[in-house]
LUMMARFI-119551 format. One record per residue: y, z, x of N, C-alpha, C, CB in turn. Coordinates in steps of 0.1 Angstrom, whole numbers, plus 5000, padded with zeros to 4 digits. Glycine has a CB too. Layout:
YZXYZXYZXYZX
...
END
This chain:
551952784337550952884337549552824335551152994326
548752894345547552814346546252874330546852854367
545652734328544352824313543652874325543052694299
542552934316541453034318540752944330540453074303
540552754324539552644334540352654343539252484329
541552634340542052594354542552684366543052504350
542752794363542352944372541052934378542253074363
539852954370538452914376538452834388537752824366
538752674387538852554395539652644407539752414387
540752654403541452714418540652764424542552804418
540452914418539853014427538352924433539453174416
537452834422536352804429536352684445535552744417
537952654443538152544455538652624469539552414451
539352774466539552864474538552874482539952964468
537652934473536052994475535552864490534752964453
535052724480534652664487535152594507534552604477
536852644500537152604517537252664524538252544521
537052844521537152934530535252924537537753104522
534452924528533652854536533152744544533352864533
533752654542534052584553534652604560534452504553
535452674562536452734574535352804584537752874567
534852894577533552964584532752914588532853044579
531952824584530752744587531152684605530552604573
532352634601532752534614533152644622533952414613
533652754625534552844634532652864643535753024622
531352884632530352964638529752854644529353054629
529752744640529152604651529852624666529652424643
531552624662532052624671531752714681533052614669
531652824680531252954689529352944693531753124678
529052894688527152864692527552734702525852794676
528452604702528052504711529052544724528252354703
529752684721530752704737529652844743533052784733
528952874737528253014741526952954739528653164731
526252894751524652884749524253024748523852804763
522853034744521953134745521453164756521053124738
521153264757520553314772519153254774520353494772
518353234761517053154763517453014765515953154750
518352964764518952804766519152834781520652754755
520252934788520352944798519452934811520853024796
518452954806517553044816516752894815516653214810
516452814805515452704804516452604810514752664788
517952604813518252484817518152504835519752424810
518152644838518452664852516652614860519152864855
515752704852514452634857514152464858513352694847
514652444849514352274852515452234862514552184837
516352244863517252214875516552254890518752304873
516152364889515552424897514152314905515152534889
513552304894512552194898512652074904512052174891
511852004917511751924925511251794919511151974935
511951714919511651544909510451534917512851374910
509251484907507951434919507551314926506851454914
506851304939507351164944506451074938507351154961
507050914942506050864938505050794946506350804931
504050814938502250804944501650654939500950954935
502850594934501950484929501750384939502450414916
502450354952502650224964500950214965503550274982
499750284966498250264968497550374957497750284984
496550314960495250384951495150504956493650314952
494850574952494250774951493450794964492950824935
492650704967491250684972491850664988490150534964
492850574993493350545000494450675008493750434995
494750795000495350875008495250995012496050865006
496051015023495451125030496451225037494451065040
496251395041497451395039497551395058498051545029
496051375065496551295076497651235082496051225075
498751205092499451125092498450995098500651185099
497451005110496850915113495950835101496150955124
495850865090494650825082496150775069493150995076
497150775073498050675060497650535059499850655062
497650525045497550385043498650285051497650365027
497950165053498750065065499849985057497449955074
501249945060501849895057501249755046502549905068
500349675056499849575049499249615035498849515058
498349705035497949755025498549795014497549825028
499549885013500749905005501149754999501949975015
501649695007502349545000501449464994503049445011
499549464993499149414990498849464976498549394997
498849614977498449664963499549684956497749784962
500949664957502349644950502049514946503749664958
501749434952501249234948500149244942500849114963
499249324934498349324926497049324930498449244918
497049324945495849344949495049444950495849304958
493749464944493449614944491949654942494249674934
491149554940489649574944489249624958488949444944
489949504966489949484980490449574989490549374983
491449674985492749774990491649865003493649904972
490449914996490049995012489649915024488750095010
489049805019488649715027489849635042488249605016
490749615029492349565036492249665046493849585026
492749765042492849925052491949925062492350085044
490949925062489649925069490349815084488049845057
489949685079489949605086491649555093489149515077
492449635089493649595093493749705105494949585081
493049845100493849905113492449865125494250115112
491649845124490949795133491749725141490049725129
492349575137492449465140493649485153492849365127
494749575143495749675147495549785158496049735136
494949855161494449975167494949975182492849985165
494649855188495349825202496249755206494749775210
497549765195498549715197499749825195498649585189
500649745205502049885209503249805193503249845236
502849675188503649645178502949495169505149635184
503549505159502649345156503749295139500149385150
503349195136504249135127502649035117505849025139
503049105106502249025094502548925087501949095085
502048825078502548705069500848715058502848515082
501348725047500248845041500648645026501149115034
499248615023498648535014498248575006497848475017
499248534987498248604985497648484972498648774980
496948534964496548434953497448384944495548474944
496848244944498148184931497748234915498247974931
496948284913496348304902495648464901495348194899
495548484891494748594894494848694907493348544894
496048794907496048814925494548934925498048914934
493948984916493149084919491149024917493849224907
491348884913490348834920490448694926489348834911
491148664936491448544943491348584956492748484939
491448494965491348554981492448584986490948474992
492748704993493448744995493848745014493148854987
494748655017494148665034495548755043493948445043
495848765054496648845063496148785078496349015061
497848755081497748655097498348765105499048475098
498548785117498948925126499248855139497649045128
500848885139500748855156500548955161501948795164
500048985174499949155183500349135195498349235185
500849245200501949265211500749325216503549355210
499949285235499049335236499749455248497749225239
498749575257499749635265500149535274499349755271
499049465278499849355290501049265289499049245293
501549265277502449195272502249035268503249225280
501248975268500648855262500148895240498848825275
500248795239500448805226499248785221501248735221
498348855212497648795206497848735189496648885208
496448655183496548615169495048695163496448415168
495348735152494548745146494748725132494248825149
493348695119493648685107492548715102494248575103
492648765090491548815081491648775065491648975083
490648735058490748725046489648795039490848595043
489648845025489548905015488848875008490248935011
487448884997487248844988486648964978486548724990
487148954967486749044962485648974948488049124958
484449034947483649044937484049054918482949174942
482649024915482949034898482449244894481148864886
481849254903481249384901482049524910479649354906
483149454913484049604917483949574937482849824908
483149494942482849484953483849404965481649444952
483949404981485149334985484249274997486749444989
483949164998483549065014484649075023483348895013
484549005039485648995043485348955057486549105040
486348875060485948795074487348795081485148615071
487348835097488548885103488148725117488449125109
489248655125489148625138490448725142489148455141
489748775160490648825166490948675180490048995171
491748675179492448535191493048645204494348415181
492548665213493448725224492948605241492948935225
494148585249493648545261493948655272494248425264
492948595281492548705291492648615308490648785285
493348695315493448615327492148635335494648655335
491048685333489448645336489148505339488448675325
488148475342487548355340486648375326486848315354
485948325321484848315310483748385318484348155304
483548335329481948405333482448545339480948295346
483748615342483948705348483948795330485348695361
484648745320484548805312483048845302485348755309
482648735300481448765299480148865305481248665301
480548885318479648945325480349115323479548875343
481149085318481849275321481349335303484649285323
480749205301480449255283478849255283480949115269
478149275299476449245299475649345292475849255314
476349515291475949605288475649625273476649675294
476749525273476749495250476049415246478149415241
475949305253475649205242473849175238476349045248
473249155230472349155224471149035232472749125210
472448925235471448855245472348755256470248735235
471448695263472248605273473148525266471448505281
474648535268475148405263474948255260475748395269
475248235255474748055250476348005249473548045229
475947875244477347735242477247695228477047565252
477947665220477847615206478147465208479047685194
478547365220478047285223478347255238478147205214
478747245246479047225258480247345266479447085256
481347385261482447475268482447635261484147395264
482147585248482747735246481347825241484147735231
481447925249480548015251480648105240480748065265
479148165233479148245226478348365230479048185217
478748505227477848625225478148725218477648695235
476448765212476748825204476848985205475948775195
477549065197477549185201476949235185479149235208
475749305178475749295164476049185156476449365160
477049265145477349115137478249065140477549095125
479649125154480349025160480048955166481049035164
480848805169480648705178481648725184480448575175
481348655197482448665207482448505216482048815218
483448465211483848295213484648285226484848215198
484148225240484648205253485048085253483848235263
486348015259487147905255487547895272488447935243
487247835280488147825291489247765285487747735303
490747845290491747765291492547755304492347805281
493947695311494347735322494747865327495247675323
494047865341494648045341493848115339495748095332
492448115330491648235324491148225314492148345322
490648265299489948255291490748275277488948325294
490348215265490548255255489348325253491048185247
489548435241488548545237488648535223488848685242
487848465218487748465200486548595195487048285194
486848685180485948755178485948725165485948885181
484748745161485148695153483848775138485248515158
484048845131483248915125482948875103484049075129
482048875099481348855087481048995081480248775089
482049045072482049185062481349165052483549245057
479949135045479449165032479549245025478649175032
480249285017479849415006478549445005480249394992
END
């Protein structure tokens, strides 16, 4: 027969495990039965579209244009840390680009510092005639946020020099001249335009100076 303490004890260990019994039975029924405000907040976020990402170029560079996207070259330059220079790149690549049906890049970049070192880009181009041109451009970017930049375009032309020359009379600024004996220069602005006899017709060098 149990004393008076030890009746107490029982009943108070009774006490304590029936609540535990309870405690866990009501966890259990809250983590199998979400709430309807649980419900409703997990279906909206499911709902929602992951956002893309915008980081491949600068802000400034896009557009929702398809003709005005930033140029492949461009992209790979500013993933490679280049990024003073990034509108400039843009600028001067689709130029370079603009009359070609395809072309293939080999992109330079700095061994140090890639976002103030020079940054250059070589281009073969598929012309329509199907002769290939060269072109290459390099990059310099400033201490003050600014980008220089100097492009040659290399294409040959089955002209002669003086047949080509003369179809450019309406452009150019003045009579052609020689930089010393063969290869003929004119200017058009601040491009030059470098005449090369080669067999067959002319090379055509252009060759332009970008100041910030």
């Amino acid at each position: 027969m149990l004393s008076d303490k030890g009746l107490s004890c029982a009943i108070l260990r009774k006490s304590v495990s029936a609540f535990i019994i309870v405690c866990c039975l009501c966890l259990l029924a809250n983590a199998a039965v979400p709430s309807e405000k649980n419900s409703k907040q997990t279906k909206e976020i499911a709902a929602k579209p992951v956002a893309a990402d915008n980081t491949s170029a600068p802000k400034a560079l896009k557009s929702a244009s398809a003709e005005d996207a930033v140029s492949v070259v461009t992209e790979a330059a500013v993933k490679g840390g280049v990024l003073t220079c990034a509108k400039r790149i843009d600028r001067v690549v689709k130029f370079l680009t603009s009359d070609t049906t395809q072309h293939g890049a080999l992109l330079f970049f700095p061994q140090k510092q890639r976002d103030e070192g020079v940054f250059s880009v070589s281009f073969e181009l598929d012309g329509a005639e199907g002769a290939a041109s060269y072109a290459s451009a390099s990059f310099y970017p400033d201490k003050n946020g600014g980008c220089s930049a100097s492009y040659d375009l290399v294409q040959y032309s089955k002209r002669s020099c003086a047949d080509f020359a003369s179809s450019l009379s309406s452009q150019k600024d003045k009579a052609p001249s020689v930089i010393k004996k063969d290869i003929g220069l004119i200017a058009l602005g601040g491009i030059k335009i470098f005449l090369m006899p080669s067999a067959g017709g002319c090379t055509v060098i252009k060759k332009e100076v970008i100041e910030n």
